[in-house]
GUFIMI-345323 format. One record per residue (C-alpha): residue in one letter; z, x, y. Coordinates in pm, whole numbers. Each point is the difference from the previous one (the first is absolute). Layout:
BEGIN
('a' (Z X Y))
...
This chain:
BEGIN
('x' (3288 3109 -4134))
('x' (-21 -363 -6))
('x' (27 -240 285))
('x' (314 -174 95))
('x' (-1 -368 -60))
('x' (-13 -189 378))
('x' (292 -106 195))
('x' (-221 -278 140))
('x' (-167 -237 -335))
('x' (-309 -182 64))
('x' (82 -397 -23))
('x' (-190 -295 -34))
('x' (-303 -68 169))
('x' (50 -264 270))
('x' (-305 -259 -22))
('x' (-103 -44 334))
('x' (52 -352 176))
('x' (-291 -230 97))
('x' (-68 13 346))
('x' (-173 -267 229))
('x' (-314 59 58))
('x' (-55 255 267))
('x' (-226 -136 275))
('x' (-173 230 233))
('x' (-62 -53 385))
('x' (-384 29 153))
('x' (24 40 386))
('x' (-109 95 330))
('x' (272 184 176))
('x' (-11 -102 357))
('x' (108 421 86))
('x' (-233 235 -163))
('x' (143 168 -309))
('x' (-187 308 128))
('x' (204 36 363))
('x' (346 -122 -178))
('x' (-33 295 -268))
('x' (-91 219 329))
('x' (311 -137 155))
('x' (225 108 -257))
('x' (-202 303 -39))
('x' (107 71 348))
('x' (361 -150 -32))
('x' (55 231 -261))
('x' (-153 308 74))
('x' (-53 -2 385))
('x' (-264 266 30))
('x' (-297 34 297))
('x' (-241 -31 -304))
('x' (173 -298 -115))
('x' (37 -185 278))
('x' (-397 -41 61))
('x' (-67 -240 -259))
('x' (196 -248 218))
('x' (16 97 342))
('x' (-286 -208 135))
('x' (-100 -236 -232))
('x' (110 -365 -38))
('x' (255 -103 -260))
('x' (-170 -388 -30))
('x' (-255 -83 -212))
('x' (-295 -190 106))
('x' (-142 -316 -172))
('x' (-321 -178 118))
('x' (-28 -329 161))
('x' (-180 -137 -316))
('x' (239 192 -264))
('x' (188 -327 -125))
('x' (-351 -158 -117))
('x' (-138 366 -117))
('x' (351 4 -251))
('x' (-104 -354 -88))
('x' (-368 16 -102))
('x' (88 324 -154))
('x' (243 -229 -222))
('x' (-246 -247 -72))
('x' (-222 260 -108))
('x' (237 122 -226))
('x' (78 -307 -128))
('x' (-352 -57 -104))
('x' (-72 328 -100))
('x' (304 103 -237))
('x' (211 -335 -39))
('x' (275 183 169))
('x' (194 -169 273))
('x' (266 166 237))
('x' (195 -251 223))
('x' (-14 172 354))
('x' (293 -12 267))
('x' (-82 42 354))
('x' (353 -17 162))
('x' (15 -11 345))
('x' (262 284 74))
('x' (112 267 -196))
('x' (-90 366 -170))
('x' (-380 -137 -133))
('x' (-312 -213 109))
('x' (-7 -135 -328))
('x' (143 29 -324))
('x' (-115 -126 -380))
('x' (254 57 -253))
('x' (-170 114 -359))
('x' (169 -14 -356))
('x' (13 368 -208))
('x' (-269 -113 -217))
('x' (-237 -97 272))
('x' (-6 361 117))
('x' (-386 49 -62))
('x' (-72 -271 175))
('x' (216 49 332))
('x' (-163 360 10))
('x' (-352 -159 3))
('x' (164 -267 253))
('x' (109 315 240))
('x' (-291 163 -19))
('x' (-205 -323 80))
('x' (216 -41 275))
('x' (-66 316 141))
('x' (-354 -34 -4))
('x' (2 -286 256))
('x' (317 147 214))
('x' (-144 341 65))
('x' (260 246 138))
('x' (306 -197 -67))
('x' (242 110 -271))
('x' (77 -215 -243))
('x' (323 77 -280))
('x' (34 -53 -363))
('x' (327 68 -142))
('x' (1 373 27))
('x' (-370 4 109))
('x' (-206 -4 330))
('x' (-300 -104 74))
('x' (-266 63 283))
('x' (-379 -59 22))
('x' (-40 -26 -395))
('x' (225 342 -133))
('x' (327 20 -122))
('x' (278 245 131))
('x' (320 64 -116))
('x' (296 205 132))
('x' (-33 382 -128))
('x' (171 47 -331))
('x' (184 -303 65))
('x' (274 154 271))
('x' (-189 118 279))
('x' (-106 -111 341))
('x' (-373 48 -67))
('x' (-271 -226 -113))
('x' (-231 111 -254))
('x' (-284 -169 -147))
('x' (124 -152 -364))
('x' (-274 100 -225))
('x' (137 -196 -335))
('x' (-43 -310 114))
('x' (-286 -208 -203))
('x' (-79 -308 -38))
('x' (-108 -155 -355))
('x' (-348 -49 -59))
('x' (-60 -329 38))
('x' (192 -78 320))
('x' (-195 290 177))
('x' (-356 -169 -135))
('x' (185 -347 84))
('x' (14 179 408))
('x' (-295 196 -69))
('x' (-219 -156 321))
('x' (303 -57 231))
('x' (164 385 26))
């Protein structure tokens, strides 16, 4: 028996516009993207179980005294080492430390940047787009919807950018 022609025809293919170019945000939350996911872990599904990853731990994030200049020899040094430069914010109030705003195609280079970072801030979290950062991994949320962090295993860095950092991670 043959198949029925369909109610709904197949038109033209829309081209798709040109979009700006995206530009991707390199922080240092001031809370810890750790106890806000346990917050709404909590909000969401108040449990006993749930309710430890918060109960007696600080929400605020710690920097050093000396964490300006360690974010601004760490630039220099990136500078020098990969010809890559990322104009850092340090606002005074606000939702982050710091921020450095990276184009799309400078991705590569903001992931060596983060992990740089992380090196000389040990135990503060640092976030890249979707990513976090702490003491030289990467995490993501699990399968994208879920409170938890799980290391992000897929995340490499080209070649030469990791010899480029070789001495410094």
């Amino acid at each position: 028996m043959p198949r029925p022609l369909p109610t709904l025809p197949h038109g033209p293919v829309r081209r798709r516009t040109q979009h700006p170019q995206r530009r991707v945000l390199l922080a240092c939350p001031r809370v810890s993207p750790e106890w806000e996911l346990g917050a709404l872990r909590v909000l969401m599904k108040p449990h006993d179980w749930t309710r430890g990853a918060i109960e007696h731990r600080r929400p605020d994030q710690r920097l050093r005294r000396g964490a300006r200049d360690q974010v601004e020899s760490a630039r220099q040094l990136f500078r020098q080492r990969l010809d890559a430069d990322f104009e850092v914010h340090f606002p005074d109030a606000g939702d982050f430390f710091f921020v450095a705003e990276v184009p799309d195609d400078r991705l590569d280079a903001a992931r060596a940047f983060a992990l740089l970072l992380s090196a000389r801030l040990p135990g503060v979290w640092l976030t890249l787009d979707r990513l976090f950062v702490l003491d030289g991994r990467f995490y993501r949320r699990q399968r994208g919807y879920k409170f938890n962090l799980v290391p992000a295993s897929n995340i490499r860095l080209p070649r030469d950018v990791r010899a480029a950092l070789r001495d410094m991670l």
